[in-house]
MDTraj code that builds the backbone (N, CA, C; nanometers):
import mdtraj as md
import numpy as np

residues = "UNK UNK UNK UNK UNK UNK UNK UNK UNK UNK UNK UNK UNK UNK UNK UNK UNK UNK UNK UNK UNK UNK UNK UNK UNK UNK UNK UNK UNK UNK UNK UNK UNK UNK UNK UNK UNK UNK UNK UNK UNK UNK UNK UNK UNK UNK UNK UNK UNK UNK UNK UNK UNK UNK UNK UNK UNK UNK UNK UNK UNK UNK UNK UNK UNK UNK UNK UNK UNK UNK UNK UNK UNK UNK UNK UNK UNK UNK UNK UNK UNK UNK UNK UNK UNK UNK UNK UNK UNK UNK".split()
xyz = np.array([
    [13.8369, 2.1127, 20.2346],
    [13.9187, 2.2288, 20.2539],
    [13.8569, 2.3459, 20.1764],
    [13.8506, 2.4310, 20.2655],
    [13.8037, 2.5697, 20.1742],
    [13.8590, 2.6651, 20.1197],
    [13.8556, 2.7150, 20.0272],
    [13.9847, 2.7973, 19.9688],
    [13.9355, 2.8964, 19.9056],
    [14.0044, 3.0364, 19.9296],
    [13.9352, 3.1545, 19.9061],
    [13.9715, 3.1841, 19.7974],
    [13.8363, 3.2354, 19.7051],
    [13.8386, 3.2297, 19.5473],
    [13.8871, 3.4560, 19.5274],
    [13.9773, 3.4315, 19.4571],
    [14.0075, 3.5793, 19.4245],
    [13.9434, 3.6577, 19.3531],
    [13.8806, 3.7432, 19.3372],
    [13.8235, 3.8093, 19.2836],
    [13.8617, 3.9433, 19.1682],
    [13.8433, 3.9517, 19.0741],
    [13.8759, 4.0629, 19.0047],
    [13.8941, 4.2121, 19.0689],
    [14.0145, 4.2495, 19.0720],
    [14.0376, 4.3414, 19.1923],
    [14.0459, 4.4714, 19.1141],
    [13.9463, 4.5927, 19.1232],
    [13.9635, 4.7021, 19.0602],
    [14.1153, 4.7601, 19.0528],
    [14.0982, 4.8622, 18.9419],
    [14.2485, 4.9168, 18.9533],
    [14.2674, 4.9737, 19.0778],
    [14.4163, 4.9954, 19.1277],
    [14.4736, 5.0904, 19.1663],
    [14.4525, 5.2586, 19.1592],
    [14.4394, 5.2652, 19.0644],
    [14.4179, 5.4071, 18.9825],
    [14.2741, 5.4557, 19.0030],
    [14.1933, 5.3702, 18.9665],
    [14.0459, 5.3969, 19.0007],
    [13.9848, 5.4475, 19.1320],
    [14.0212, 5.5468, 19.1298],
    [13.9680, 5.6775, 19.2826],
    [13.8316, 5.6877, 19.2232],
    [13.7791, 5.7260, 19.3423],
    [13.6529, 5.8076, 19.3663],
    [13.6431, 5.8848, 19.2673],
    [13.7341, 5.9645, 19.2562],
    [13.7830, 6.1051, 19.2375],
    [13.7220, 6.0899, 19.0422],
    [13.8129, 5.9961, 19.0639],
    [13.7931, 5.9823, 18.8110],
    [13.6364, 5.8795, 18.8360],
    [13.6084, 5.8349, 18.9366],
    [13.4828, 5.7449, 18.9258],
    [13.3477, 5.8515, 18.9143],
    [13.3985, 5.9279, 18.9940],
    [13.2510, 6.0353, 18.9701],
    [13.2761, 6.1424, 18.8571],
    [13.3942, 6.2096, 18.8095],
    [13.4380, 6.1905, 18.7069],
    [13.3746, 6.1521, 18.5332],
    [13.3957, 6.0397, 18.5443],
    [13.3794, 5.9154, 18.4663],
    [13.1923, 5.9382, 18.4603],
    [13.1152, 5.9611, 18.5762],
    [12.9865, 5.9353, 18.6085],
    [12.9460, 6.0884, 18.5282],
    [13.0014, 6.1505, 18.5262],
    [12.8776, 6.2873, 18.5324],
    [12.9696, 6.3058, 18.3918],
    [13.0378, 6.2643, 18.3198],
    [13.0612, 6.2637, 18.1853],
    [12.9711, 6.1792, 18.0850],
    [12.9680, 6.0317, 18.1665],
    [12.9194, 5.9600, 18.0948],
    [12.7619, 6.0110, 18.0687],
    [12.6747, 6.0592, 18.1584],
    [12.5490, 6.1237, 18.1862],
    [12.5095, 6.2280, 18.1147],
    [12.6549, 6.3036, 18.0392],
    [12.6398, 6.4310, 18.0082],
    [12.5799, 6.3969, 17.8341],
    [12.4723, 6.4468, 17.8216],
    [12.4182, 6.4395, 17.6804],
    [12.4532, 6.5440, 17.5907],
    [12.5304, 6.6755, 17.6123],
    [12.5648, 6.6730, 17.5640],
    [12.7357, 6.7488, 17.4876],
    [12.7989, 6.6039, 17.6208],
    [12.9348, 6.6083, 17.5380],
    [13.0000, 6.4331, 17.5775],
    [12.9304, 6.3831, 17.5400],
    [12.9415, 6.2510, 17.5946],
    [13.0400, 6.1983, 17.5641],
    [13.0854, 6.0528, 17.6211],
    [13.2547, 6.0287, 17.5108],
    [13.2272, 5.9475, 17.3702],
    [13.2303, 5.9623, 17.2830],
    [13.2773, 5.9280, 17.1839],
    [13.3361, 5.6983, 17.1738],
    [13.3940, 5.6967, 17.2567],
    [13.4365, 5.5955, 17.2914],
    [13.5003, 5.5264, 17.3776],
    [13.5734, 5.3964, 17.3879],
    [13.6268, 5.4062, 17.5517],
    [13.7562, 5.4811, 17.5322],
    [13.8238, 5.4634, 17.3926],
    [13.9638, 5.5438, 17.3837],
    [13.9483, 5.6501, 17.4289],
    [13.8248, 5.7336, 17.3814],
    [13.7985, 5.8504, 17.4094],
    [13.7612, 5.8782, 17.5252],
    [13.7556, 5.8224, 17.6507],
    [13.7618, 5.8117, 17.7467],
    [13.9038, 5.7866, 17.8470],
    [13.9797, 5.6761, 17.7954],
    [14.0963, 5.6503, 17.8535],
    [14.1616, 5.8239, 17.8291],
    [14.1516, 5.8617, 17.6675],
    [14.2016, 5.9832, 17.6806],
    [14.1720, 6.0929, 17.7573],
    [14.0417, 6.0817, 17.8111],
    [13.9836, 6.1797, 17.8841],
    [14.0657, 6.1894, 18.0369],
    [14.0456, 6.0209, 18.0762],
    [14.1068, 6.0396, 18.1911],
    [14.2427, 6.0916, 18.2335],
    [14.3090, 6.0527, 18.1258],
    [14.4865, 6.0947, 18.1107],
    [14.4901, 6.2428, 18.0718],
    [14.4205, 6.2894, 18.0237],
    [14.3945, 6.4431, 18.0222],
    [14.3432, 6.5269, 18.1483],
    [14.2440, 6.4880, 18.2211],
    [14.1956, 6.5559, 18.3269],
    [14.2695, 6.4949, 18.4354],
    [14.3123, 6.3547, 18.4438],
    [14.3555, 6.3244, 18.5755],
    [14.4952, 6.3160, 18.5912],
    [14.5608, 6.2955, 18.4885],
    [14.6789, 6.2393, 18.4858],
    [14.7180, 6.0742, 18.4918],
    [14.6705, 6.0179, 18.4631],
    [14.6377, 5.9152, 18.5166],
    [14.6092, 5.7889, 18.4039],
    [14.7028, 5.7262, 18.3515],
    [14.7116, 5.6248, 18.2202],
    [14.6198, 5.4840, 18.3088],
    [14.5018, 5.4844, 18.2600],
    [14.4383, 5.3218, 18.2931],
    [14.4408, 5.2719, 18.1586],
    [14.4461, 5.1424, 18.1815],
    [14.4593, 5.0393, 18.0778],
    [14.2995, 5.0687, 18.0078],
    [14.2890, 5.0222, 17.8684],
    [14.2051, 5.0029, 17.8090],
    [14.0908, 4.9079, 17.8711],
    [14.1227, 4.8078, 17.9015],
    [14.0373, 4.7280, 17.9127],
    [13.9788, 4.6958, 18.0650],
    [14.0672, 4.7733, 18.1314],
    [14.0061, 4.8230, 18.2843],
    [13.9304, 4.9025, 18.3349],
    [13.9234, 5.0255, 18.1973],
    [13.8653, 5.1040, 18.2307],
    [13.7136, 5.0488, 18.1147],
    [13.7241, 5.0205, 18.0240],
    [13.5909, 4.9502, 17.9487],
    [13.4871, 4.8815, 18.0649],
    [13.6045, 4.7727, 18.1300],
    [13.4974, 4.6918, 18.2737],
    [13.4051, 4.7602, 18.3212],
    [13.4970, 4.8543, 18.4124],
    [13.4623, 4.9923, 18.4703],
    [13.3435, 5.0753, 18.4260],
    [13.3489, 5.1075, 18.3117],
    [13.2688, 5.1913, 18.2630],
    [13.1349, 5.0365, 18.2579],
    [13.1763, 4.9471, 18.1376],
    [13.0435, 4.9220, 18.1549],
    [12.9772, 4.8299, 18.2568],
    [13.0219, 4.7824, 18.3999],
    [13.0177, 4.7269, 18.5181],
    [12.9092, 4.8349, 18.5722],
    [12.9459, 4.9827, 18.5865],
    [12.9378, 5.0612, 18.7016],
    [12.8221, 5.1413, 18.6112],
    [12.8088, 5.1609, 18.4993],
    [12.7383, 5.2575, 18.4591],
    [12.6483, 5.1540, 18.3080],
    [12.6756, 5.1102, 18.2703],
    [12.6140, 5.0192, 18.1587],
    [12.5985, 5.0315, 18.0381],
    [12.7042, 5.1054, 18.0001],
    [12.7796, 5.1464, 17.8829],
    [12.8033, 5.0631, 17.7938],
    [12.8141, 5.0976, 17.6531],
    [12.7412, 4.9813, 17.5343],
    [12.8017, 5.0832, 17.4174],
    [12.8748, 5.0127, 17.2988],
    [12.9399, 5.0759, 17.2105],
    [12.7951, 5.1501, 17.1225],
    [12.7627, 5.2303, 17.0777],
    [12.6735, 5.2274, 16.9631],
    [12.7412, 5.3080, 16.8440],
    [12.6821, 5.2731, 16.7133],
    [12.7123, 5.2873, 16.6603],
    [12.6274, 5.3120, 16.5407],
    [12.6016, 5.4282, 16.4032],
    [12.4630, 5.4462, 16.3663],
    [12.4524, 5.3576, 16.2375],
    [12.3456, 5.3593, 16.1615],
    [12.3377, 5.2564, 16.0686],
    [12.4261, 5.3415, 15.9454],
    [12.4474, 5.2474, 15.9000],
    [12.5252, 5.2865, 15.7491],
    [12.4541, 5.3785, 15.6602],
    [12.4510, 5.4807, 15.5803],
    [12.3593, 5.5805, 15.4919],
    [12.4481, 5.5778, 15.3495],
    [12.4057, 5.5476, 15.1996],
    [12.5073, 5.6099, 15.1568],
    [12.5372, 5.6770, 15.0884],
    [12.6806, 5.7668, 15.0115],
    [12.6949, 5.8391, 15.0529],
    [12.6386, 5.9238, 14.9198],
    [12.6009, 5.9170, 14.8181],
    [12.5603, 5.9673, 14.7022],
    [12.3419, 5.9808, 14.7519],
    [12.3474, 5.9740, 14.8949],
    [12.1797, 5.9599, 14.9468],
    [12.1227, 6.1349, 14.9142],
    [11.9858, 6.1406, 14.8365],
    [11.9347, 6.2234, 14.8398],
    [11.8273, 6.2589, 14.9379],
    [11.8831, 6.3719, 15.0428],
    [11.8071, 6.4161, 15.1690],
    [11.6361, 6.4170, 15.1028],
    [11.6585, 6.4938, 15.0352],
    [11.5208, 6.5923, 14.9370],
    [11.4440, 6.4675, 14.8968],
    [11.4781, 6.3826, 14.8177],
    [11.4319, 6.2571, 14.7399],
    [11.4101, 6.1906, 14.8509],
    [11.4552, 6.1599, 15.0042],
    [11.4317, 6.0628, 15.0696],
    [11.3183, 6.0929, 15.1634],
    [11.3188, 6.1894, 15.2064],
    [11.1435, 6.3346, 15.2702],
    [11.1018, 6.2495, 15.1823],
    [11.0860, 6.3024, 15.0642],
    [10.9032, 6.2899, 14.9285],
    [10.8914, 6.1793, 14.9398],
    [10.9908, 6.0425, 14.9716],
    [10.9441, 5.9080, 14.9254],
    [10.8988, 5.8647, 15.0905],
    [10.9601, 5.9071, 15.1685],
    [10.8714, 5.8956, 15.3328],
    [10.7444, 6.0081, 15.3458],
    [10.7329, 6.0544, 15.3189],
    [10.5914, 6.1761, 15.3090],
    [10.4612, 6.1292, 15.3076],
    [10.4210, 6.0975, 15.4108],
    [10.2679, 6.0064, 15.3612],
    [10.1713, 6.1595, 15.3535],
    [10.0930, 6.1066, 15.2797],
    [9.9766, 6.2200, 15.2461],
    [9.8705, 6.1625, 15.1833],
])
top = md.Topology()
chain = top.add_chain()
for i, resn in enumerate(residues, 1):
    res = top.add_residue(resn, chain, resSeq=i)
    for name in ("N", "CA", "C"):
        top.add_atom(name, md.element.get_by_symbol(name[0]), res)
traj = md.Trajectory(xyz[None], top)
């Protein structure tokens, strides 16, 4: 017997419309989002439109290949001046 396997069914909410959206934000270097919150917020700001967190994370990184980053730790007593002279080859 064969039985049809269901598939993860995009949102409802997810138009064209916030997908291209979503595309020429994510692309934009420079005002990119910040994060996916910062994204869910984006969408509920420009579209009206509350997607779940974790639907729209899929989304984003399914369709476009989106990846948290995040920069290395520095700290915070670091001397800019002192850190040049000790990288300075000469």
């Amino acid at each position: 017997m064969v039985q049809n396997q269901s598939k993860p069914k995009e949102s409802q909410y997810m138009t064209d419309e916030i997908h291209n959206g979503l595309a020429s934000r994510v692309t934009n270097n420079r005002n990119p989002f910040l994060g996916y919150r910062d994204a869910q917020q984006w969408v509920k700001s420009e579209y009206g439109v509350d997607i779940n967190y974790h639907t729209l994370r899929y989304h984003l990184i399914k369709h476009f290949g989106t990846k948290l980053k995040s920069p290395r730790k520095s700290h915070v007593k670091k001397d800019d001046q002192a850190a040049e002279a000790f990288f300075k080859t000469t």
